[in-house]
MARNU-294241 format. One record per residue (C-alpha): residue number from 0; residue in three letters; y negated, x negated, z negated. Coordinates in pm, whole numbers, plus 32768, in hexadecimal, padded with zeros to 4 digits. Layout:
<pts>
+------+------+------+------+------+
! semi ! baza !    y !    x !    z !
+------+------+------+------+------+
!  NUM !  ALA !    Y !    X !    Z !
...
+------+------+------+------+------+
</pts>
This chain:
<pts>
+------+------+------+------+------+
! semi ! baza !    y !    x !    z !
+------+------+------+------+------+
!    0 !  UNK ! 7C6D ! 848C ! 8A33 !
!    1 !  UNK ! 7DB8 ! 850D ! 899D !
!    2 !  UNK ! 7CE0 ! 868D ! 8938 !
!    3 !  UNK ! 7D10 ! 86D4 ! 8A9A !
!    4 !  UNK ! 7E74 ! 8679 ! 8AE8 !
!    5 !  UNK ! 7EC4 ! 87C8 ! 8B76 !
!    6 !  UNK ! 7D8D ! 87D6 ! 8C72 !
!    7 !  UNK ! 7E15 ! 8660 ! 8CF5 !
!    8 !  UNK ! 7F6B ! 86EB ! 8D13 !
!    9 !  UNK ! 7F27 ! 8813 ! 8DD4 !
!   10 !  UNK ! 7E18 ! 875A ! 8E9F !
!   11 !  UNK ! 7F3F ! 8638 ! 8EE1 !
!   12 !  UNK ! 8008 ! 8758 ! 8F51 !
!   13 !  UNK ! 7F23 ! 8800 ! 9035 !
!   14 !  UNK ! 7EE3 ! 86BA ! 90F3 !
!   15 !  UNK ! 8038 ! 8662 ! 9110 !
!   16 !  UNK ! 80A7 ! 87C2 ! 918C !
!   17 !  UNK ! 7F9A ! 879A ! 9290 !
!   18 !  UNK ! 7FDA ! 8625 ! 9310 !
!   19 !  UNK ! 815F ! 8690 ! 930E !
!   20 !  UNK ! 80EE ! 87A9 ! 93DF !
!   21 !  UNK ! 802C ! 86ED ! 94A9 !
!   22 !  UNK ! 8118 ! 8583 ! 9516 !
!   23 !  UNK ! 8236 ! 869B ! 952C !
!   24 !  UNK ! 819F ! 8748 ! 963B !
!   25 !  UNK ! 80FE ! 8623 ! 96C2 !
!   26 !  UNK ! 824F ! 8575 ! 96AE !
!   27 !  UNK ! 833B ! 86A9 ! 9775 !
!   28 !  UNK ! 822E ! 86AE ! 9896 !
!   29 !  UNK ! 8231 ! 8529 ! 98B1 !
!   30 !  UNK ! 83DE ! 852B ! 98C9 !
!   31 !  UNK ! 83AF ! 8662 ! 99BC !
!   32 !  UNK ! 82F2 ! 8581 ! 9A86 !
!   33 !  UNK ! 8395 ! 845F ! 9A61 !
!   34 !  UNK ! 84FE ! 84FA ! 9AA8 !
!   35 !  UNK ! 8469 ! 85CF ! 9BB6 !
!   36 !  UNK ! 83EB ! 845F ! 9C87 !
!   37 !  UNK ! 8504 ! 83A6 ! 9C21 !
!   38 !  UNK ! 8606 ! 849E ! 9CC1 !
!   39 !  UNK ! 853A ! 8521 ! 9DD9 !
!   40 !  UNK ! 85D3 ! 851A ! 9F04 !
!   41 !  UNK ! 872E ! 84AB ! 9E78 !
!   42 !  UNK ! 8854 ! 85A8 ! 9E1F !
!   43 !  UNK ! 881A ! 8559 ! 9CA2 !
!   44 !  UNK ! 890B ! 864C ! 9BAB !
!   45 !  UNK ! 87E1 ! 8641 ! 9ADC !
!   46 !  UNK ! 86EA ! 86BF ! 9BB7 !
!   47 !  UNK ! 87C2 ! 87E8 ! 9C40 !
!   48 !  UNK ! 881C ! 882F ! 9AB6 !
!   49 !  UNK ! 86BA ! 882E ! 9AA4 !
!   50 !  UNK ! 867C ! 8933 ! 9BA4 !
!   51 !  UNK ! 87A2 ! 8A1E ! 9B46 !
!   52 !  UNK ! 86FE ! 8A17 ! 99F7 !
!   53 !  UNK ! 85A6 ! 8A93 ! 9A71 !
!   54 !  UNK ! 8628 ! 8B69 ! 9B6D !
!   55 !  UNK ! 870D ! 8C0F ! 9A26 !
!   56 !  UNK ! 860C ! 8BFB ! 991B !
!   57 !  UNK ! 84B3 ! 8BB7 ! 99CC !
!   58 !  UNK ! 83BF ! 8A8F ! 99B4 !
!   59 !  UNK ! 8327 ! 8B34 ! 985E !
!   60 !  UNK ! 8417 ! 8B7F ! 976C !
!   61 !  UNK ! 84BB ! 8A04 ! 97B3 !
!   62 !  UNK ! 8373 ! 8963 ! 97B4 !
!   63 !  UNK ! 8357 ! 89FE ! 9653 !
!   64 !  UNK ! 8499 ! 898E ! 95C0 !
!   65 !  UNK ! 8495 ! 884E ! 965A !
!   66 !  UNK ! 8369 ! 87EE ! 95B9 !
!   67 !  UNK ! 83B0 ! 88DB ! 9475 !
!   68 !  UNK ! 84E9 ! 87A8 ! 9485 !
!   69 !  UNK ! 83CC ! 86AF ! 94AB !
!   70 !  UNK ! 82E9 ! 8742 ! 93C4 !
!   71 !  UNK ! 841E ! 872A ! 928A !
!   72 !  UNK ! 8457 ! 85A6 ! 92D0 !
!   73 !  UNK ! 8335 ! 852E ! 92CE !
!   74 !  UNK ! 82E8 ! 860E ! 916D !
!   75 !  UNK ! 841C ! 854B ! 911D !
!   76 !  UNK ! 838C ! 840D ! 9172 !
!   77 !  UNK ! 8240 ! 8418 ! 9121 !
!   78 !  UNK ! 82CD ! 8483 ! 8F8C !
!   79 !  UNK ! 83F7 ! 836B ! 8F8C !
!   80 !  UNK ! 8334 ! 8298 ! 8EDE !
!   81 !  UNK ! 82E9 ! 837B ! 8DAD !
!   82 !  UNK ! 8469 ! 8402 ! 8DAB !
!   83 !  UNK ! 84D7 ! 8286 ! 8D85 !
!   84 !  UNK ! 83D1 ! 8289 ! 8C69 !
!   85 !  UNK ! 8427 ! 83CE ! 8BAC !
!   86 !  UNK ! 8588 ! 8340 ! 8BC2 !
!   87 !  UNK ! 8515 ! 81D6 ! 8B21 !
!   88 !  UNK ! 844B ! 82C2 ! 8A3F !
!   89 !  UNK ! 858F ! 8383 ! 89C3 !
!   90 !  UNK ! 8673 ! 8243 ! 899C !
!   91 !  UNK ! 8595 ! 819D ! 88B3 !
!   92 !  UNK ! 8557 ! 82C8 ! 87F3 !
!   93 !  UNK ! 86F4 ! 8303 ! 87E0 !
!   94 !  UNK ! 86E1 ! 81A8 ! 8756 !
!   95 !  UNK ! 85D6 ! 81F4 ! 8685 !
!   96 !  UNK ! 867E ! 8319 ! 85F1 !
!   97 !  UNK ! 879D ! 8242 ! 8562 !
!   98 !  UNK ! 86CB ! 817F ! 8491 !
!   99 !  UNK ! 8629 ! 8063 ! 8578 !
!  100 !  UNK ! 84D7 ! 8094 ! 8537 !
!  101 !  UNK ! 847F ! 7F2D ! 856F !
!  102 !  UNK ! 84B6 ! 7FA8 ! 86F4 !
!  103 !  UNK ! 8363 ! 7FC8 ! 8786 !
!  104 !  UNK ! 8343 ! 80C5 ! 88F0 !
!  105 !  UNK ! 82A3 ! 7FDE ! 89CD !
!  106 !  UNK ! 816C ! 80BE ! 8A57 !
!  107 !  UNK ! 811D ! 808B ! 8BBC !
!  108 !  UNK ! 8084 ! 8169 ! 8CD9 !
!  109 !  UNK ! 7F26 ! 820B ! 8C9F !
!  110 !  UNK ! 7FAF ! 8388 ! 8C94 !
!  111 !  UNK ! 8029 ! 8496 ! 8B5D !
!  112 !  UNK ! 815E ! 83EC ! 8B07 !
!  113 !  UNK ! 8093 ! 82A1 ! 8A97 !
!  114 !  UNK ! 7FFB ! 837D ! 89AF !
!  115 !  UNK ! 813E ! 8421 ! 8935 !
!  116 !  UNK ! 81D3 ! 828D ! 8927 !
!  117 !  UNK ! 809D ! 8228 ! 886C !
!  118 !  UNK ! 80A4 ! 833D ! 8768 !
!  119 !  UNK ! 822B ! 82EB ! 873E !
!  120 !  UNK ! 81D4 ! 81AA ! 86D3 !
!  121 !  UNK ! 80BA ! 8213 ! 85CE !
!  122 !  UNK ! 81B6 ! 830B ! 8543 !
!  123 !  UNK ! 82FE ! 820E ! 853A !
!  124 !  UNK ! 8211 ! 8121 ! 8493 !
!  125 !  UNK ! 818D ! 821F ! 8381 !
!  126 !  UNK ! 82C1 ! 8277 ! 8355 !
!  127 !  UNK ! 8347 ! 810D ! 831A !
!  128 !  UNK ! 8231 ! 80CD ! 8241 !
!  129 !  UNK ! 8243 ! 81F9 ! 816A !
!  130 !  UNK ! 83CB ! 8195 ! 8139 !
!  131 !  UNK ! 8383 ! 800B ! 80F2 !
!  132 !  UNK ! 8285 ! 80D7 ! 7FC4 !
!  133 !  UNK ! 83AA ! 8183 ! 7F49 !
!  134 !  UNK ! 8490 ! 809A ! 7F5A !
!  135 !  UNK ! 83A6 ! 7FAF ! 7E9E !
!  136 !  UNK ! 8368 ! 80CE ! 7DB1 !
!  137 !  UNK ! 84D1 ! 8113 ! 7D51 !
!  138 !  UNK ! 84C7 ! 7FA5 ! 7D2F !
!  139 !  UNK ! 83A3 ! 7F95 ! 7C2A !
!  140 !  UNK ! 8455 ! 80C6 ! 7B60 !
!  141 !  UNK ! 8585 ! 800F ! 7B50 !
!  142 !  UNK ! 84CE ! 7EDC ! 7AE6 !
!  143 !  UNK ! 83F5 ! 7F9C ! 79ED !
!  144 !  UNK ! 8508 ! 8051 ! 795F !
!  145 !  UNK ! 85EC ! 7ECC ! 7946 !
!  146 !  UNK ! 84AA ! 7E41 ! 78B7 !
!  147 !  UNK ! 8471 ! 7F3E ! 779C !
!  148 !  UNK ! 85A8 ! 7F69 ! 7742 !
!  149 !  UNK ! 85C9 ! 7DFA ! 76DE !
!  150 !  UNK ! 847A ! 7E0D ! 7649 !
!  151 !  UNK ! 84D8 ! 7F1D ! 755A !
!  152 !  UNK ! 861C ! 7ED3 ! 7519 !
!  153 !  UNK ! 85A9 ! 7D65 ! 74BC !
!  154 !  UNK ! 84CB ! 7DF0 ! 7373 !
!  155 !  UNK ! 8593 ! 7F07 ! 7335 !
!  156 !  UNK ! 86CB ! 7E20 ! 72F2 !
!  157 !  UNK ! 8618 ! 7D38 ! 7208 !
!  158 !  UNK ! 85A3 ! 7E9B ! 716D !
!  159 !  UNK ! 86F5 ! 7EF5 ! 7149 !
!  160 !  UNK ! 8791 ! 7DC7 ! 70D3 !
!  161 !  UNK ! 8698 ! 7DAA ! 6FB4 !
!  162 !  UNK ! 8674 ! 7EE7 ! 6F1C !
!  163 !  UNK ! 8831 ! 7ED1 ! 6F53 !
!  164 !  UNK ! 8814 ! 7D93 ! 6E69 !
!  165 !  UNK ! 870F ! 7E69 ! 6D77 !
!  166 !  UNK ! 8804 ! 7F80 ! 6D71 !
!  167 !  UNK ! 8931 ! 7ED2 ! 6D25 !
!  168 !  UNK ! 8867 ! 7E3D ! 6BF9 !
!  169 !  UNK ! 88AC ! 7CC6 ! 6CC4 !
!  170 !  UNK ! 87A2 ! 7BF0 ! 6C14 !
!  171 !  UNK ! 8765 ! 7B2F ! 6AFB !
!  172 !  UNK ! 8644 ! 7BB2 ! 6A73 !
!  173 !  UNK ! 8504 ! 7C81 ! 6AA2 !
!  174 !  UNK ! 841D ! 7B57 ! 6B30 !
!  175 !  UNK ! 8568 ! 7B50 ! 6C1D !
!  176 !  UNK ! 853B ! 7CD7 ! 6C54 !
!  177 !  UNK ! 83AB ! 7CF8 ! 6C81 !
!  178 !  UNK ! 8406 ! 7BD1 ! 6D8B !
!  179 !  UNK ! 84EE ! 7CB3 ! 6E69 !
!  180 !  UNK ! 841A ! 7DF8 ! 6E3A !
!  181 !  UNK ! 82EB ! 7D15 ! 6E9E !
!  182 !  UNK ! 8388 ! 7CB1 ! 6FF8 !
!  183 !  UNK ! 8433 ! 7DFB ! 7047 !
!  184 !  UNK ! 82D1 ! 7E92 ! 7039 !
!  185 !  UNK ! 822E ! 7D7E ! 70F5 !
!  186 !  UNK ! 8366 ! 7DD3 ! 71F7 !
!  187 !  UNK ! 830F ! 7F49 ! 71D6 !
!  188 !  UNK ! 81A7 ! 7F2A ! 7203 !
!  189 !  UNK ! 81EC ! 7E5C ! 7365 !
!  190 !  UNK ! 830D ! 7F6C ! 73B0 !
!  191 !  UNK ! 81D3 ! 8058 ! 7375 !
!  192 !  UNK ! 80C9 ! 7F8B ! 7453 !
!  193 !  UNK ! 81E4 ! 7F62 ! 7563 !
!  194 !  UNK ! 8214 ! 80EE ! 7573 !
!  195 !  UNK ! 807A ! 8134 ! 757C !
!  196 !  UNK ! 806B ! 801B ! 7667 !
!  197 !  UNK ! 8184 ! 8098 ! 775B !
!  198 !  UNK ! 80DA ! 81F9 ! 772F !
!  199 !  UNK ! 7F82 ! 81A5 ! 7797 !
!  200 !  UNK ! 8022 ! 80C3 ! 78BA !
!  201 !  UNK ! 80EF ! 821B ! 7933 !
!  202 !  UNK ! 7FE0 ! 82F8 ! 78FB !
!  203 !  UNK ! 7EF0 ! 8214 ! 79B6 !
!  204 !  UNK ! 7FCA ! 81E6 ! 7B0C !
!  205 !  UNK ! 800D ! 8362 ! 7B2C !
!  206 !  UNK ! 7E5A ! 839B ! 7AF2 !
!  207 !  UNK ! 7E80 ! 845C ! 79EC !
!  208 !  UNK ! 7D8D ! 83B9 ! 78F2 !
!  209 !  UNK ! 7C52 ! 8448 ! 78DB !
!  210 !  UNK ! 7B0D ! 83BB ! 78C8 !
!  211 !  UNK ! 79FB ! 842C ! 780B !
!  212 !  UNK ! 78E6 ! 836B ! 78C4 !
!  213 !  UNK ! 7789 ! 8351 ! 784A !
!  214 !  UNK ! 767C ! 8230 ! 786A !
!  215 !  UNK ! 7664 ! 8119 ! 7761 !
!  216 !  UNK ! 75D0 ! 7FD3 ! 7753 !
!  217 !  UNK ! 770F ! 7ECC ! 778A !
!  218 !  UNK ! 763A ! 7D97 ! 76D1 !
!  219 !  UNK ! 7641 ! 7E44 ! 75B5 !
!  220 !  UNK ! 779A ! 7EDE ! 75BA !
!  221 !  UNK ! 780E ! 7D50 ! 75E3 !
!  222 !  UNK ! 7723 ! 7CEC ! 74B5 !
!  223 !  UNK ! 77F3 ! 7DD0 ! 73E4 !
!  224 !  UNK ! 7946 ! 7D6E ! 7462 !
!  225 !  UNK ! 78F0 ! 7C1C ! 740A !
!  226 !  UNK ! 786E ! 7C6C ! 72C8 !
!  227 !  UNK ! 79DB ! 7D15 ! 7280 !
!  228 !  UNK ! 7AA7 ! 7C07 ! 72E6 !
!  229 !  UNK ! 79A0 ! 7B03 ! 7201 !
!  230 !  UNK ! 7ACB ! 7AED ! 7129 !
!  231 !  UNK ! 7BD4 ! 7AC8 ! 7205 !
!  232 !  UNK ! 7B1F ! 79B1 ! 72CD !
!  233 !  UNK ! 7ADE ! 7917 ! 7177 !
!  234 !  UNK ! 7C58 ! 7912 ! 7125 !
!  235 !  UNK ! 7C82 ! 7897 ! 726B !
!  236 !  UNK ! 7B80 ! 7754 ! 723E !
!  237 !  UNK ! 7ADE ! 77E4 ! 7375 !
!  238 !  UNK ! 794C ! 7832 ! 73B2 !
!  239 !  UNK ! 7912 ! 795D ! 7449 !
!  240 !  UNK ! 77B5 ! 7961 ! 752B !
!  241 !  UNK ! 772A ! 7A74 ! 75F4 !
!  242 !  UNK ! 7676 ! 799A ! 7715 !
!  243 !  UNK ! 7566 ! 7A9C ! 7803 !
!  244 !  UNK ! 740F ! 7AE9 ! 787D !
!  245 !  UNK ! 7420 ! 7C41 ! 786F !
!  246 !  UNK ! 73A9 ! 7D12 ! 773D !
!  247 !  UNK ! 7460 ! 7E3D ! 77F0 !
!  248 !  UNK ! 7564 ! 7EAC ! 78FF !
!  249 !  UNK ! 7591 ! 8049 ! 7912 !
!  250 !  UNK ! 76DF ! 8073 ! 7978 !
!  251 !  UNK ! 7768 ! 81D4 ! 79C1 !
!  252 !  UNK ! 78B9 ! 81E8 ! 7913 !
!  253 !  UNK ! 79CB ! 8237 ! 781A !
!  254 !  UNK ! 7957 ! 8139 ! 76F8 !
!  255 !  UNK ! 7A81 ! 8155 ! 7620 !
!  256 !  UNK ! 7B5C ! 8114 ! 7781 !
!  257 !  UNK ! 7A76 ! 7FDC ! 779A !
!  258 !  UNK ! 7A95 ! 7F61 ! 762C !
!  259 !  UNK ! 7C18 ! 7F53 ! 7669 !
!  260 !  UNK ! 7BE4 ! 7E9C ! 7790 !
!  261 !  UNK ! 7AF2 ! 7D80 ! 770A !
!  262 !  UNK ! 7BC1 ! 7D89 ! 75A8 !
!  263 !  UNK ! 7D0A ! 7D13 ! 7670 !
!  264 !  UNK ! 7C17 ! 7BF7 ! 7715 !
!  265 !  UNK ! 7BB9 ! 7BC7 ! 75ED !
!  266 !  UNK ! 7D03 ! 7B95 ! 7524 !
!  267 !  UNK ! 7D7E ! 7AC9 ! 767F !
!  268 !  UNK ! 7C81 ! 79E9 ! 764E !
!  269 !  UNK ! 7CC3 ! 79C1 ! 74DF !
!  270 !  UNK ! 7E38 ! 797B ! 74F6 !
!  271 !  UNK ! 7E34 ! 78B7 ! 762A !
!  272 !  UNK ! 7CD2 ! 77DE ! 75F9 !
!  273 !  UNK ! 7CE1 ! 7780 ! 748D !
!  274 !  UNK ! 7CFC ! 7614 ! 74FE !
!  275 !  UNK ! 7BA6 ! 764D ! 75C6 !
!  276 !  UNK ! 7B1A ! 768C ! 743F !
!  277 !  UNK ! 7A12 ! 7788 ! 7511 !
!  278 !  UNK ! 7A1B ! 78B6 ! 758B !
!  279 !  UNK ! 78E2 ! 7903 ! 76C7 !
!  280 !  UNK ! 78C5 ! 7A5F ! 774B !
!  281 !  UNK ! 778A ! 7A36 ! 787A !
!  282 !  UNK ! 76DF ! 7B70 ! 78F4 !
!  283 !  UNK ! 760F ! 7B88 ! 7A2F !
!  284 !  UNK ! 758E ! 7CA9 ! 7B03 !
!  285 !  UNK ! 75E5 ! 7C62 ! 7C68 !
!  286 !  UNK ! 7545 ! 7D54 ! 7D5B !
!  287 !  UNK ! 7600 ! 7EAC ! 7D06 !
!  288 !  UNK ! 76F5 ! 7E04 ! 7C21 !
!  289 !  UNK ! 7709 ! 7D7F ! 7AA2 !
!  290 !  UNK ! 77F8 ! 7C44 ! 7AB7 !
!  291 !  UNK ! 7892 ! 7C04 ! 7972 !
!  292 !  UNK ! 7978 ! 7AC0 ! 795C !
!  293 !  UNK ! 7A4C ! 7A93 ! 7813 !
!  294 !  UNK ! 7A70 ! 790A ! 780C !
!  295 !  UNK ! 7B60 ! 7846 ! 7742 !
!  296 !  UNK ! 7BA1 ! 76C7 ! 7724 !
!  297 !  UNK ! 7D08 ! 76A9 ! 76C6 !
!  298 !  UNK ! 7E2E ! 7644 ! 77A7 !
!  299 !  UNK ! 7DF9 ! 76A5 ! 7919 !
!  300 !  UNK ! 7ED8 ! 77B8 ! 79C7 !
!  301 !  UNK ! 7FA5 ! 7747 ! 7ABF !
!  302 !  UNK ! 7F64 ! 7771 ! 7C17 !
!  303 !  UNK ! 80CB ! 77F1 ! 7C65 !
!  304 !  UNK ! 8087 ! 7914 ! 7B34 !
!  305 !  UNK ! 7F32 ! 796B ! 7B80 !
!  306 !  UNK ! 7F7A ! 7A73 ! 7CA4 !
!  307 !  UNK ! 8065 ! 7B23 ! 7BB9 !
!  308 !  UNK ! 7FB0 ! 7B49 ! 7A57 !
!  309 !  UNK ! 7F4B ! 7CB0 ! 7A86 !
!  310 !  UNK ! 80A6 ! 7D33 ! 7ADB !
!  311 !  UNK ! 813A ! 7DB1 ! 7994 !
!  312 !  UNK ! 8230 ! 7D49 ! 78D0 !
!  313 !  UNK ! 81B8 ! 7BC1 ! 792E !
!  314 !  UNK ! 8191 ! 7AA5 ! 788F !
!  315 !  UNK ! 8102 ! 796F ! 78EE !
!  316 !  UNK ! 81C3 ! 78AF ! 77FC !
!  317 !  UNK ! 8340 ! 78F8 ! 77FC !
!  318 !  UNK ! 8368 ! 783B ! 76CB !
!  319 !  UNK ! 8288 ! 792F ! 75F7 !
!  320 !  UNK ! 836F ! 7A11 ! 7518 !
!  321 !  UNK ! 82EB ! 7B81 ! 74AB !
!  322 !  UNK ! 823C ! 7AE7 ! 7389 !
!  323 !  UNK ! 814B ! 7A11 ! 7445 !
!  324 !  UNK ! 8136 ! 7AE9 ! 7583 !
!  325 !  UNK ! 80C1 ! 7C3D ! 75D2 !
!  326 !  UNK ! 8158 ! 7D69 ! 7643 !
!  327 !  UNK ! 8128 ! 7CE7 ! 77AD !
!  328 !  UNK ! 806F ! 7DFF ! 7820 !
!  329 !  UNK ! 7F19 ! 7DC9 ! 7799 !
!  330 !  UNK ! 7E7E ! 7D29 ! 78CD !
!  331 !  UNK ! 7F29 ! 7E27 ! 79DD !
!  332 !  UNK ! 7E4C ! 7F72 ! 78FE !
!  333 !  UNK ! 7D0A ! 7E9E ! 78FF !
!  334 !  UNK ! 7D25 ! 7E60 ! 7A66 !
!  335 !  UNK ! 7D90 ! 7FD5 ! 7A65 !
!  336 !  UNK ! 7C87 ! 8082 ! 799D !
!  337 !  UNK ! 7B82 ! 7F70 ! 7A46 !
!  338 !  UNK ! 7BEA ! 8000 ! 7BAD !
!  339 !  UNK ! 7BBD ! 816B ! 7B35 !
!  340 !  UNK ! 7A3C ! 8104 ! 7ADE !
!  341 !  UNK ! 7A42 ! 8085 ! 7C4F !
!  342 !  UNK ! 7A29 ! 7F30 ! 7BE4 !
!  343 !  UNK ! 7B12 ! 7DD2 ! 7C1D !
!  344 !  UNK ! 7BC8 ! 7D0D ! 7B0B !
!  345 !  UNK ! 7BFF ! 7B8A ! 7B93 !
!  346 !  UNK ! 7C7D ! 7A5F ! 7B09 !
!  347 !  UNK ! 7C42 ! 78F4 ! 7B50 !
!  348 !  UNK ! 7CA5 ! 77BF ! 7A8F !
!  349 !  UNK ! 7C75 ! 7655 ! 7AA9 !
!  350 !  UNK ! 7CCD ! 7514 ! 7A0D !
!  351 !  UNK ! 7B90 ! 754F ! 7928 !
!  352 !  UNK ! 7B77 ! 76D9 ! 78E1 !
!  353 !  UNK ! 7C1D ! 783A ! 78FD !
!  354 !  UNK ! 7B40 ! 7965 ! 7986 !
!  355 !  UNK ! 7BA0 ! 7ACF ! 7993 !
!  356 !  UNK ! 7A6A ! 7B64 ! 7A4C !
!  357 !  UNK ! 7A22 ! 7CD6 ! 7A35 !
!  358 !  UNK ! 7922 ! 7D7F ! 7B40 !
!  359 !  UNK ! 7890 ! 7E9E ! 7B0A !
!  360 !  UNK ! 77A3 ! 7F96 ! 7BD3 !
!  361 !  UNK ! 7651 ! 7FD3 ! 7B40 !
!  362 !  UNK ! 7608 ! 811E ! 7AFA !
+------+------+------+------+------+
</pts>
């Protein structure tokens, strides 16, 4: 309806030109007639202004401006109602204009200027939207850029500290010595998994990581992962079991992309689900998907930190220092690199289990 705006106008035109036309003339021969019974027989000054006019001018030429007169009011009147609108219309978008965009132009009568209301709207509510998005985006760079500098500076200062203390030849002996190298490396080597980490998180939310997809067989790429983290699951006192029907799901993807993501399950599962003692990962095939849940049986998450696990820089437990916690940014590039694939990363957890469940599409 709105691709031919400019045939309704000009056919809305037309018509009105011609029923102005029309009810003017109509209208100066009806008050001829009326005035000309009213004051007939009677001395009337209107009726001898009347015929001093004609007599001057003729019966034409004043029939045509009278209803020419006739014809402009009732153009007038039969368009009132859409002046009154266009000036409701140019109000709201004054107020608009100043910053109000929670003002909404109501949108009344079935004609062009609806139309014009309507698409007002749509724009002052894209336009609100895409400035709540930056507003929340200058938000989440000030928060990223709050968050890692604390989480750098936090390593880096023990870093500091203890090579200051090795410098300044402050300890006892060399068992004293190999003890302060030993923890500023272990604080350099999470300084170093922080900056990789932060990377691939940056890198990731401007799309700029590429994928080098191909088609593998995901049963067997989790058969290996848990066959590299044997060990760790041993130190652990966890039991690591690979629970599925399928001898093989084809999945079209990046595998190394993948590996990272199901390694950080992984390692989740391990530092969070050692009380559980096992360790279940469950494939199944669901009708264009492969549905892998990561399970774990330690403490449950709580319900208030479950919606917010995959932002970075989160932890569920506060109390966790940089030793016992991640980076914080683990989760938020699996769910990342997962999404890329076209895929979901969810988590549930209950009083008896924690599951991060990846889907996949089948190739």
């Amino acid at each position: 309806m709105k691709s031919n705006i400019a045939f309704r106008m000009a056919w809305r035109l037309v018509l009105q030109i011609l029923l102005s036309t029309v009810l003017g003339i109509v209208t100066f021969v009806l008050t001829v007639v009326v005035l000309e019974r009213i004051t007939y027989n009677t001395t009337s000054p209107i009726r001898s202004i009347g015929r001093q006019l004609v007599h001057v001018y003729g019966e034409l030429p004043i029939g045509i401006v009278g209803s020419f007169l006739l014809f402009i009011v009732y153009m007038v009147i039969l368009n009132w109602r859409r002046y009154r609108y266009f000036g409701e219309l140019s109000q709201t978008t004054e107020h608009i204009s100043q910053g109000n965009f929670e003002v909404v132009i109501p949108v009344k009568q079935r004609n062009e200027v609806r139309f014009l209301a309507e698409d007002i709207n749509l724009l002052v509510a894209e336009l609100k939207r895409s400035l709540d998005e930056e507003r929340k985006a200058e938000q989440t760079k000030n928060e990223l850029v709050t968050n890692v500098s604390h989480d750098l500076r936090t390593p880096l200062t023990s870093i500091l500290g203890y090579l200051g203390l090795i410098e300044q030849d402050r300890y006892r002996d060399e068992v004293e010595l190999r003890h302060y190298v030993q923890i500023a490396y272990a604080k350099a080597e999470r300084l170093n998994a922080l900056i990789h980490d932060l990377f691939e998180y940056t890198r990731m939310r401007h799309d700029v990581i590429p994928l080098h997809n191909k088609r593998f067989n995901l049963v067997e790429l989790l058969n290996q992962l848990l066959v590299h983290h044997h060990l760790a699951l041993q130190e652990a006192g966890m039991e690591g079991n690979l629970i599925t029907s399928e001898h093989e799901l084809i999945v079209y993807g990046d595998p190394d992309k993948l590996v990272r993501v199901f390694e950080n399950l992984l390692v989740n599962a391990i530092n969070y689900g050692r009380d559980g003692r096992k360790l279940d990962i469950y494939v199944t095939r669901t009708e264009q998907n492969a549905a892998i849940q990561v399970v774990n049986y330690g403490e449950p998450i709580p319900a208030a930190d479950l919606p917010h696990i995959f932002e970075r820089f989160y932890r569920v437990d506060k109390s966790r220092t940089e030793n016992s916690g991640g980076t914080g940014l683990g989760l938020a590039i699996a769910k990342g690199l997962v999404e890329k694939h076209g895929g979901t990363l969810t988590a549930s957890s209950n009083g008896g289990n924690t599951s991060f469940e990846v889907r996949l599409p089948l190739s």
